[in-house]
C-alpha positions, 0 to 999 in steps of 0.5 A: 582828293581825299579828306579826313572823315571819309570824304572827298573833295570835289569843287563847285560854285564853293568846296564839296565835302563828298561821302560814299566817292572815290577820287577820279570819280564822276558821280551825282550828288545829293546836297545834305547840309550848307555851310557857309563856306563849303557843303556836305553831300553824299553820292546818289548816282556813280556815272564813271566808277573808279577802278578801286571801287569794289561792293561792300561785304557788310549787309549794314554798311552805309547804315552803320556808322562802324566803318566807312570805306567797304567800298573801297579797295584796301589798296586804294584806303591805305593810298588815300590815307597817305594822301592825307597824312601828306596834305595835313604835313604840307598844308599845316605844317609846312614840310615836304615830306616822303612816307615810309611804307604803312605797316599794316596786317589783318584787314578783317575780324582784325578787332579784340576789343569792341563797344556795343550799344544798347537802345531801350527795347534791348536791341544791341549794335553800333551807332548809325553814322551821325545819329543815336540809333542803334543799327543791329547787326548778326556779326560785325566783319571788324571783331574778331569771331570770339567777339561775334560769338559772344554777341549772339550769345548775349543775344539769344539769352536776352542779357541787355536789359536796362543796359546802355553799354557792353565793353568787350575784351578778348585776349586768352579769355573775354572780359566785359564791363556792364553800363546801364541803369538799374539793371539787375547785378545778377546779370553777373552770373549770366555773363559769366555763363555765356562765357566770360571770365570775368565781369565788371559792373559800373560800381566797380565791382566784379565776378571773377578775374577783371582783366584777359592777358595779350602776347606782348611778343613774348611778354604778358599784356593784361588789361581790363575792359575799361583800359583803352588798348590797341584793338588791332592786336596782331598788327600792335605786337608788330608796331611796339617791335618795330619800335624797339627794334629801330630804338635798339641798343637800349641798354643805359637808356631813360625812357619817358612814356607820356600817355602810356596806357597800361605800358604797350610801349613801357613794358617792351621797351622796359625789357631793354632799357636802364630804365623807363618812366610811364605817365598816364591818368586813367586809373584802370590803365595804371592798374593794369600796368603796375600789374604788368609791371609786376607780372613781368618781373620788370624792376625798373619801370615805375607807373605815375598816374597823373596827366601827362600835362601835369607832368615835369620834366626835371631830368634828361631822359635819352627817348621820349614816347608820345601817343596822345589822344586826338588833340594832341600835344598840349602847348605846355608839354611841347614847351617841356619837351623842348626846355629839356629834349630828349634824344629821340622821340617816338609820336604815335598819332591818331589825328594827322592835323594835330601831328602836322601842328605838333612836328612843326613846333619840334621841328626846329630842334628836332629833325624828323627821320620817318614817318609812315602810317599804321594801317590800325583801323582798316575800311574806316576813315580813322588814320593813325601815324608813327614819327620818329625824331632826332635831335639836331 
């Protein structure tokens, strides 16, 4: 069966943790690490391929930690990302559950936002998987063309030195934020006639506009390139109007977004609802966000920068929205949610285990109507997972 991680799980004398195998497979196998209660191989020879085993279209792929199922039908991925999310359910959480449909879309060039490495002789890339060298690359198959674009521009006018980062943002424009030591700030200007409209150095100062604009369905979306922000884009604008679509009719509604970045969520749902609360803790979210707020004409969604932790919740709100990083929901926030419930609550999840933990801690009070997965990060192990919760 499938792991989280991109492995698959074969037994021998204790479990194998396989990288490189489809379930169903006979393969041959190279031992690279024991532990004391399992092992980690990876495949040296495929005796019996599986029908969903396909050749990867990337030139680097199997040396580039950026992805790891190229070699696998996208069927078969969104298949063995149910599988999981299914045994993360049964196997912490104790529930038997049937997954909805995944919402999915692009599969390719689907990324608006990438995190390029630099080594010290300047050469830029993705991390090698499980190591810190930096595997180069012409173009990379998950970033949209504006992006690769733009990467062999900064290639060709040697514009990484005394770099250790470059943070990439395309909306209508591309932005970059620019992470080194003792590079040259002039690199300001260079960036700018490569084509982007604005730069953000790691002093915080900047060369025109810091952030690019996103189609929020309809609504205006900015960020800057040091906000996080979905990076599958196309199929983003497809979750938050799934999401207010099953939420809908909202009018009256108090909303509580905890850990709600620059308002993916906050600002479409503000579009409907009496009015909604958004908590998030990174500085350049809120700035993002309250500028959202403001550029939408929005009255009645209010930015609080504080951790969601940190948060009490000291009066009913009718929905509640979760999308917290991969450790989920502290014990204290649950201990909150349940002292003082919501109605309806939205988790969007980047960690099946942690969201197995979390709804088996709710699931007492809460009953759970849905959950289905988000097919965000196509050709990586990486699974993100939406439930929906009604109180009982």
């Amino acid at each position: 069966m499938p792991a989280y991680g991109g492995y698959t799980i074969a037994r021998d004398e204790k479990v194998v943790l396989i990288k490189g195998a489809i379930p169903g497979e006979v393969v041959e196998v190279t031992i690279e690490e024991k532990k004391r209660d399992y092992a980690i191989a990876s495949v040296a020879n495929v005796i019996e391929a599986s029908e969903y085993r396909i050749s990867p279209r990337c030139s680097v792929f199997g040396v580039c930690g950026g992805c790891q199922l190229q070699f696998i039908s996208h069927e078969k991925q969104l298949m063995m990302k149910d599988e999981i999310i299914l045994d993360s359910l049964k196997r912490i959480g104790g529930m038997e559950i049937s997954l909805e449909p995944a919402l999915s879309d692009l599969t390719w060039n689907y990324r608006r936002r990438a995190q390029l490495k630099v080594s010290r002789n300047k050469e830029i890339g993705l991390f090698r998987e499980s190591s810190r060298d930096i595997v180069t690359f012409q173009s990379c198959l998950l970033m949209n063309q504006e992006i690769n674009a733009l990467l062999q521009k900064i290639k060709e006018t040697d514009s990484a030195r005394n770099l250790s980062e470059i943070h990439i943002a395309a909306g209508d424009s591309a932005v970059v934020f620019l992470k080194g030591r003792d590079y040259d700030r002039s690199l300001a200007d260079t960036y700018r006639e490569i084509g982007f409209s604005g730069v953000m150095l790691d002093d915080d100062t900047c060369s025109g506009p810091v952030y690019t604009n996103f189609d929020l369905n309809g609504m205006l979306y900015t960020v800057a390139p040091r906000t996080f922000f979905q990076a599958h884009w196309s199929l983003n604008k497809k979750v938050v109007e799934f999401v207010v679509q099953q939420l809908l009719p909202l009018s009256g509604k108090h909303v509580l977004d905890l850990y709600a970045g620059a308002g993916n969520f906050s600002i479409a749902l503000a579009a409907h609802a009496e009015h909604v609360v958004s908590v998030e803790e990174n500085p350049f979210a809120v700035a993002d966000g309250i500028r959202n707020i403001e550029l939408n004409g929005l009255k009645n969604c209010k930015f609080l920068r504080m951790t969601a932790e940190k948060y009490r919740i000291k009066k009913k709100f009718d929905i509640l929205i979760l999308d917290p990083p991969r450790h989920g929901l502290g014990s204290d926030i649950t201990n909150r949610i349940l002292e003082n419930p919501s109605d309806t609550i939205v988790y969007i999840s980047c960690n099946p285990s942690t969201l197995a933990r979390d709804l088996k801690k709710l699931k007492d009070k809460y009953e759970i109507q849905s959950v289905r997965q988000i097919d965000f990060f196509p050709h990586t192990f990486h699974i993100e997972t939406i439930a929906f919760l009604q109180i009982r």
